[in-house]
C-alpha positions in Angstrom: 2.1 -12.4 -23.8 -0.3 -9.4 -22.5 -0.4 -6.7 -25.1 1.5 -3.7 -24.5 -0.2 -0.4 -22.2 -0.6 2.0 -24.3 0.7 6.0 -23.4 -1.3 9.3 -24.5 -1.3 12.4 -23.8 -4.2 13.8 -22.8 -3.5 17.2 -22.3 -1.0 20.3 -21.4 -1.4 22.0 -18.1 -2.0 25.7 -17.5 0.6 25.4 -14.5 3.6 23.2 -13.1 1.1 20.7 -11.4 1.5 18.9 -8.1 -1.6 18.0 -6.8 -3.9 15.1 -9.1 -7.3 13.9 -8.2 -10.0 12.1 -10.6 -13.5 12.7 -9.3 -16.8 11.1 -10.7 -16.9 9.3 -14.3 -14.8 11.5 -15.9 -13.7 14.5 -14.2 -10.2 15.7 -13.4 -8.8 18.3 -11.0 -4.9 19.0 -11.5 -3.4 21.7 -8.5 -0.1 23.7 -8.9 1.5 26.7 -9.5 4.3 28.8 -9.0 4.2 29.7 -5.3 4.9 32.9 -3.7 7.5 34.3 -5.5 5.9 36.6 -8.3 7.5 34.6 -11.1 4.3 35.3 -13.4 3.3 31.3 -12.9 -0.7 31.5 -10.8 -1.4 28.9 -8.3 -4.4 27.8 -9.9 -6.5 24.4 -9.6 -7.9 23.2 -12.9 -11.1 21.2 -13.7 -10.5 18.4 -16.7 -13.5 16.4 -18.3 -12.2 13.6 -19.9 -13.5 12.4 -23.3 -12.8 10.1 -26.1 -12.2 10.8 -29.2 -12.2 7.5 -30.8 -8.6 6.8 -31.0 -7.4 8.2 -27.4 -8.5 9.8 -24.7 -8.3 13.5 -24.1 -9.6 16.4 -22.1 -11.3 19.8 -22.1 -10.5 22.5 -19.5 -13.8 23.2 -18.0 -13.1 25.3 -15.4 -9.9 27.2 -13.9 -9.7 28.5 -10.8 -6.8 31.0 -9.0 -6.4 30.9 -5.6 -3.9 33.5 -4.5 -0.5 33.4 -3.3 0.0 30.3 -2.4 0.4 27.1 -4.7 -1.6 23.6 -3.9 0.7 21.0 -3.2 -2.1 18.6 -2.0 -5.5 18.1 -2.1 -8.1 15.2 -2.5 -12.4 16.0 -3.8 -15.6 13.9 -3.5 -18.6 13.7 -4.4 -21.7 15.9 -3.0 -24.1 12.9 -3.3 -27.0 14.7 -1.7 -26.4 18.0 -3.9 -25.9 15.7 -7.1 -29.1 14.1 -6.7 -31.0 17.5 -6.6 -30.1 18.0 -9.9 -32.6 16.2 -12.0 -31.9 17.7 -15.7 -28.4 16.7 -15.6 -29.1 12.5 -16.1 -32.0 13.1 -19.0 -30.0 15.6 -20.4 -26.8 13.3 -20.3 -28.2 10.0 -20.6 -29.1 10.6 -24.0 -25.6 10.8 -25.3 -24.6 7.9 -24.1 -23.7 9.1 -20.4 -25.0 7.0 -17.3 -24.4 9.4 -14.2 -25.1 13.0 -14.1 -22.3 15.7 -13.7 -21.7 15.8 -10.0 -21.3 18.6 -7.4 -17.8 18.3 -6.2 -16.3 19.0 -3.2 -12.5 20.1 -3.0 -10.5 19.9 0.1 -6.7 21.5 -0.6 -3.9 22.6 1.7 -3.1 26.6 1.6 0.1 26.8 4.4 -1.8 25.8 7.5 -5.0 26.0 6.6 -7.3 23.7 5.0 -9.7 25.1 2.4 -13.2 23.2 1.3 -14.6 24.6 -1.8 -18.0 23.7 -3.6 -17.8 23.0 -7.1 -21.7 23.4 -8.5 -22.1 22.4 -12.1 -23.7 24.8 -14.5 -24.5 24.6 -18.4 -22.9 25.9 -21.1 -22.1 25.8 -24.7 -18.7 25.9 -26.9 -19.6 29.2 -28.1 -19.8 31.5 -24.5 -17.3 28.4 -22.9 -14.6 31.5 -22.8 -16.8 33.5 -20.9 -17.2 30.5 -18.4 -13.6 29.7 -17.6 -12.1 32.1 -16.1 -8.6 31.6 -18.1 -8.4 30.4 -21.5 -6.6 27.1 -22.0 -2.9 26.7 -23.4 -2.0 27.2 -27.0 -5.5 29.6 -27.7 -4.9 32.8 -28.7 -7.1 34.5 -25.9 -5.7 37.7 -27.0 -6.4 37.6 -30.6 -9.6 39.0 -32.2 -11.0 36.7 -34.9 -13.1 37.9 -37.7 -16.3 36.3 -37.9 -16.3 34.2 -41.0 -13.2 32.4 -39.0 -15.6 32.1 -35.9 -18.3 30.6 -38.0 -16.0 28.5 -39.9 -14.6 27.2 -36.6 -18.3 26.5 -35.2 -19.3 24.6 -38.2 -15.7 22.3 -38.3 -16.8 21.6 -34.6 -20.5 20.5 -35.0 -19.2 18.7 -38.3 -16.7 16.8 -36.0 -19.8 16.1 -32.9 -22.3 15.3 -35.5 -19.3 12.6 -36.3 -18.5 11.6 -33.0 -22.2 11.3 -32.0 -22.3 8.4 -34.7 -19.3 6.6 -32.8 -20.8 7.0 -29.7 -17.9 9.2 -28.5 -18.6 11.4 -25.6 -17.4 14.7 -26.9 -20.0 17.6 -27.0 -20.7 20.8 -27.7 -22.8 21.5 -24.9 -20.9 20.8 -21.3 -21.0 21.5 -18.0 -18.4 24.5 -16.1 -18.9 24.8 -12.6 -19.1 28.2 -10.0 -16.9 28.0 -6.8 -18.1 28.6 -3.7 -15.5 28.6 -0.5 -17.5 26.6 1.8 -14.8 27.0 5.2 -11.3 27.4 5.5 -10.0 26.0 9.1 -6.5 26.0 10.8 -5.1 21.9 9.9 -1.2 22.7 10.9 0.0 24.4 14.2 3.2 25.4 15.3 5.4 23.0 17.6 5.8 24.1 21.4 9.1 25.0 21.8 10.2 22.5 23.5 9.5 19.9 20.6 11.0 22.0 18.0 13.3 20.4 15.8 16.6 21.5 16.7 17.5 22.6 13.3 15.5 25.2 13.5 18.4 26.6 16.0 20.9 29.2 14.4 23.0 30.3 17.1 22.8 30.1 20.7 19.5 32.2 21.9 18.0 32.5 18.1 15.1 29.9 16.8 14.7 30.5 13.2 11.0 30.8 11.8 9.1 27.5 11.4 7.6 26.7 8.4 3.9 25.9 9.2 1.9 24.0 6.4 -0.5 21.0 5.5 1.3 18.4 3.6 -0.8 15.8 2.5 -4.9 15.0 2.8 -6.9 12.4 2.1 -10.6 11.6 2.4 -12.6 8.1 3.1 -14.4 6.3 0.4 -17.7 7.3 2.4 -17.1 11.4 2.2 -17.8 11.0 6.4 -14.5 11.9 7.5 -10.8 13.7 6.2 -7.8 13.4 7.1 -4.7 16.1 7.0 -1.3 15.7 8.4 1.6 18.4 8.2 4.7 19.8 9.7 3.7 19.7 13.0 4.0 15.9 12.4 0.5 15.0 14.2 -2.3 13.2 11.9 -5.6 15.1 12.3 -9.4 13.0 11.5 -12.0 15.6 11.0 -15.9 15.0 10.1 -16.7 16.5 6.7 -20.6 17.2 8.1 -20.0 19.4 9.9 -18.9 23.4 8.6 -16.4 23.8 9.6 -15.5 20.4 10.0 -15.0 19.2 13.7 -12.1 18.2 15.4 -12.7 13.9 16.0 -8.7 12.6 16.8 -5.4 14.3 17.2 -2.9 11.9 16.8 0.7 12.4 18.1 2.2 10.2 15.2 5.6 11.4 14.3 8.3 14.1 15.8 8.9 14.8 12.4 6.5 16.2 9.5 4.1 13.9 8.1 4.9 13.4 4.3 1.9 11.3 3.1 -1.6 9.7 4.6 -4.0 7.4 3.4 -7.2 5.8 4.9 -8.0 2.2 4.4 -10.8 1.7 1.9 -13.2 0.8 5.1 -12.1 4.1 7.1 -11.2 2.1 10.0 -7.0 2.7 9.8 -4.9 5.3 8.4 -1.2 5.2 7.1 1.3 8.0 7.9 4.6 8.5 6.2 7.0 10.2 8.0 10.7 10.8 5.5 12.2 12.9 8.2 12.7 9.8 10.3 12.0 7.1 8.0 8.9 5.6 9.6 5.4 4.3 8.7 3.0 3.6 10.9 -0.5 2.6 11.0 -3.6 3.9 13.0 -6.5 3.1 14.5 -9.7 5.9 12.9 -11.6 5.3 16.1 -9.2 5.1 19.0 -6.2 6.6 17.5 -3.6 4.4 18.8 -0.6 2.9 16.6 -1.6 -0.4 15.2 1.6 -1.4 13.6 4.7 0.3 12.6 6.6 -1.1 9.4 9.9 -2.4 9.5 11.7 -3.1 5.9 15.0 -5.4 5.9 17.6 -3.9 3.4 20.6 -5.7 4.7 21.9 -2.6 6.5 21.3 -0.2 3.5 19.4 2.8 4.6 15.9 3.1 3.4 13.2 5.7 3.9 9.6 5.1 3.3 8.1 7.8 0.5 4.6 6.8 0.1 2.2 4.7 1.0 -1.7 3.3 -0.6 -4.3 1.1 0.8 -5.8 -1.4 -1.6 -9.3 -3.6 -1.8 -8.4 -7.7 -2.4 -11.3 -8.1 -5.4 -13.2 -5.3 -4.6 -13.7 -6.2 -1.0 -13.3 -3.0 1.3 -12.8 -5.6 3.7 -10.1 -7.3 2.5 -7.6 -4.7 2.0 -3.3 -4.9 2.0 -1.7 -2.1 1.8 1.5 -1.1 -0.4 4.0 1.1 0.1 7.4 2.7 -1.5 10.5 3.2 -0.1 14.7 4.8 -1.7 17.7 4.7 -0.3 18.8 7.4 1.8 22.0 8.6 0.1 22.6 7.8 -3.9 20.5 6.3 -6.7 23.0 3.0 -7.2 20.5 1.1 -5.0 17.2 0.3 -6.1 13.8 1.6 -5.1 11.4 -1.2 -3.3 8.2 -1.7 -3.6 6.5 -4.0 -0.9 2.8 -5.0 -0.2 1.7 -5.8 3.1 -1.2 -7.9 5.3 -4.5 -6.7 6.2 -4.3 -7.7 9.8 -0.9 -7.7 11.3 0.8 -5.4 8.2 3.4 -8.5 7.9 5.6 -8.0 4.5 3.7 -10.2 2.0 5.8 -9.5 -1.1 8.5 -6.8 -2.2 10.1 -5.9 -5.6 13.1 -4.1 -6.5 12.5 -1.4 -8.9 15.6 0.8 -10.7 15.2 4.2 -10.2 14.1 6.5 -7.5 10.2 5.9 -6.7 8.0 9.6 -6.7 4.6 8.5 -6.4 2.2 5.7 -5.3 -1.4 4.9 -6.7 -3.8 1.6 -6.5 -6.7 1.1 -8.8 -10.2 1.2 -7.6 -10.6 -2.1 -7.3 -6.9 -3.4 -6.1 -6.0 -5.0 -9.1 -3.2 -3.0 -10.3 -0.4 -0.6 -8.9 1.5 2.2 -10.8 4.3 3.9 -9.7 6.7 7.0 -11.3 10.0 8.0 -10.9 12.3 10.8 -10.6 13.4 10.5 -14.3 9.9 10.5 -15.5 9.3 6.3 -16.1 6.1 4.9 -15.2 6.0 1.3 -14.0 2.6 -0.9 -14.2 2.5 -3.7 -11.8 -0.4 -6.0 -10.9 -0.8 -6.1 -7.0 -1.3 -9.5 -6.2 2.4 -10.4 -7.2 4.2 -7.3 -7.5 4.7 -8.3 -11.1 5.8 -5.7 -13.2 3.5 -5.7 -16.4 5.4 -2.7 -18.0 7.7 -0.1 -17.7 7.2 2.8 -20.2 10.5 4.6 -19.9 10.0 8.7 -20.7 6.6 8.8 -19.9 7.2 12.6 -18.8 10.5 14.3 -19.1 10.7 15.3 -15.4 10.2 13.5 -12.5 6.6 12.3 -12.1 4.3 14.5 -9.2 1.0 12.5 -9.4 -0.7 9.5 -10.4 -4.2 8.3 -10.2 -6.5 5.5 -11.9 -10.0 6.4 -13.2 -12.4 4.4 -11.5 -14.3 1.5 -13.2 -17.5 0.3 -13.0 -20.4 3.1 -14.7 -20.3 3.0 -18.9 -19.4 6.5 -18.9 -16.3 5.7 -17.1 -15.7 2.4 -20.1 -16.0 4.8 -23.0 -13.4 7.8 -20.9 -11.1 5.0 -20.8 -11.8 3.3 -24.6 -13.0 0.3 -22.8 -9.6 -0.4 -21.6 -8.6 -3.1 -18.6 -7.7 0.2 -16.4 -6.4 3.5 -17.0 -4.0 5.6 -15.2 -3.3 9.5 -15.3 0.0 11.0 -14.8 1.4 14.7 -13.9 4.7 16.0 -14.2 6.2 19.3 -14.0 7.4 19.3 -17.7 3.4 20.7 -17.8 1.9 17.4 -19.3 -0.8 15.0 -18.6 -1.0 11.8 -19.3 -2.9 8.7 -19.4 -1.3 4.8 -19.8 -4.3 2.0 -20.7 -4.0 -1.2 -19.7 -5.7 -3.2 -22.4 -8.4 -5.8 -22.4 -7.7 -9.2 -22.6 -10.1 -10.0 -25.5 -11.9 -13.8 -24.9 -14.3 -15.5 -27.5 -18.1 -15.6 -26.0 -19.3 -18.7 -24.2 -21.7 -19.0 -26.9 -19.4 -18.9 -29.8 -17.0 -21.7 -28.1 -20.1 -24.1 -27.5 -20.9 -23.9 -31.1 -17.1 -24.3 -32.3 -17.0 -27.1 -30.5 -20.2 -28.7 -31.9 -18.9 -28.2 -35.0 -15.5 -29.4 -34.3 -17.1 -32.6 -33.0 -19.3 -33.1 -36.3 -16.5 -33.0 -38.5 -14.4 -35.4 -36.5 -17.2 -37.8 -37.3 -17.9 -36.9 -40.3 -14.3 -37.5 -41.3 -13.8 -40.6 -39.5 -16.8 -42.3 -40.6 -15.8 -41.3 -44.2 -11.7 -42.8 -43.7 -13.9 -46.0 -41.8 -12.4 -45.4 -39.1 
């Protein structure tokens, strides 16, 4: 029997959060708020770094960032390769405390009503003693208001570079010196239009001669694995592929995918098809990156129950981006009696491959890096761990959050820095939820004895079975 995941929590949010990316080793950007209405809640995106501590995994708010009136509902970031590389100091600097990659220069993409904003996140150094000054809001629980008298301040700084000088021996990646970043608003272009009239849904009709107001907003973005292109998709229910090299980023396809508000998008780990969910009319269709026509729509038996899709993920077969299947989510229409269904799908003709019936109503979809695992929330705030070949659920840790989950996403694999983040775990997953908590579920290592200790087991196995016989005459 596999050892159980373990569940932490890794840190409280400033704001209700609805929006979850991981970008680098070991950086985190949570997006929320409390929207319009002047309820005293910002609409804010946060920057995480992720550190271990030994036992768990936990976080430090390195940067915080307001952005007006209007809460972040979606977003997605990547990595400025060419900026990153420019900044030689960071991997000397770094690589002597144990880190292999150098803090990176981030790009952010989020959704702000019809617009899509691109921001520039540039690193810059800093210490735990002007960190305040940095971040532009202090982080929950500190007493940002209080004054402290200095032998409290020095006592503070000394428990702190006690407890580095510690971690430094356990090779834990906590320190006092870190990197904030500046932001920089690099474009902000129109995503979402408004319907013609004549396509307008007609429930935007209140009496005979009146058309209500249409709401006009982004919905959902996502970018390809090689930064080259993003995608955005909104109320106007059309999937828009722009190239990120360009500022503003230009116009490539205009797809006419649903009549209906497209819910959620992904792009296949190659860039060469994107999903679109579509609630509204309970479709999910799949299209071509370079031509823009439908390559296959999705068609879920439930034995006459209704079902809508809710989300759908792309996934590599073994770390292949050309071997990809892609997975997807989908409730029932009316009630919770019926269960949510989780199904994985071909690369080629998107032919059901497997399904599994999950209790619960499903709020969120996320694959690992390297298409080994799947994890999925739920409206009462469970997280399920599945392994995606089979659809096999490998655990179910009921409560994670106490409100319904908003967004999941798994830390990539692959550098050391990324290992020790996770506590050289299998794979680790992070979790938001509007209960203002963020967590993080390991899937642990399966530990196996070197080659080199079962070769000379066996050796001395063998010996003894001759000693023992030749000494019974056997």
């Amino acid at each position: 029997m596999a050892p159980p995941c373990t569940l932490e929590l890794v840190s409280k949010t400033e704001c209700p959060p609805y929006a979850l990316t991981c970008v680098g080793d070991r950086y985190v950007i949570v997006g929320g708020g409390g929207g319009f209405a002047k309820t005293g809640i910002k609409n804010k995106f946060v920057v995480y770094q992720l550190y271990h501590m030994g036992k768990q995994t936990t976080a430090r708010c390195v940067l915080s960032h307001d952005v007006g009136d209007y809460c972040i509902s979606n977003m997605t970031a990547w990595v400025d390769e060419e900026r990153t590389a420019k900044v030689t100091d960071n991997r000397t600097n770094e690589k002597n405390h144990g880190y292999t990659t150098p803090c990176p220069t981030i790009n952010l993409a989020y959704g702000c009503e019809e617009s899509c904003v691109i921001v520039q996140l540039t690193p810059k150094l800093v210490t735990e003693n002007n960190a305040k000054d940095q971040i532009t809001s202090a982080q929950p629980g500190a007493d940002a208001g209080v004054r402290n008298r200095k032998p409290q301040a020095d006592k503070s700084t000394s428990r702190s570079s006690s407890e580095n000088n510690k971690a430094s021996k356990n090779g834990i990646v906590r320190l006092p010196t870190y990197y904030t970043f500046t932001v920089m608003e690099l474009c902000r272009f129109t995503s979402v239009f408004s319907r013609p009239p004549s396509s307008t849904s007609p429930g935007l009709v209140a009496a005979p001669g009146v058309l209500l107001k249409e709401d006009v907003y982004q919905k959902t973005c996502r970018v390809t694995r090689d930064c080259s292109k993003l995608v955005t998709g909104g109320t106007d229910g059309r999937v828009r592929v722009w190239s990120c090299l360009q500022r503003p980023p230009k116009l490539l396809l205009d797809i006419d995918a649903h009549l209906k508000e497209v819910d959620q998008l992904d792009v296949s780990p190659d860039g060469s098809h994107v999903v679109s969910v579509c609630k509204g009319q309970r479709e999910c269709c799949v299209w071509s990156c370079s031509s823009g026509k439908k390559v296959a729509a999705l068609g879920l038996d439930t034995a006459g129950l209704k079902y809508k899709f809710a989300w759908a993920r792309f996934g590599c077969v073994e770390n292949n981006i050309k071997n990809t299947r892609l997975f997807t989510i989908s409730n029932p229409v009316v009630g919770t009696k019926h269960p949510g269904i989780v199904c994985k799908w071909s690369d080629k003709q998107y032919a059901l491959e497997r399904r599994q019936s999950l209790d619960g109503v499903l709020s969120n979809l996320a694959v690992s890096s390297d298409g080994r695992y799947l994890a999925t929330g739920t409206m009462d705030g469970d997280l399920i761990i599945m392994i995606a070949f089979s659809l096999q659920v490998l655990q179910r840790l009921p409560d994670a959050h106490s409100m319904f989950v908003t967004g999941l996403e798994w830390l990539p694999d692959g550098s050391r820095t990324s290992c020790i983040v996770r506590g050289f775990s299998d794979a680790s997953v992070l979790s938001v939820s509007c209960d203002n908590a963020m967590k993080i579920a390991h899937v642990p290592s399966v530990t196996m004895a070197p080659v080199w200790l079962v070769a000379i087991l066996s050796a001395v196995v063998l010996c003894a079975t001759f000693v023992i016989a030749s000494y019974l005459g056997l």
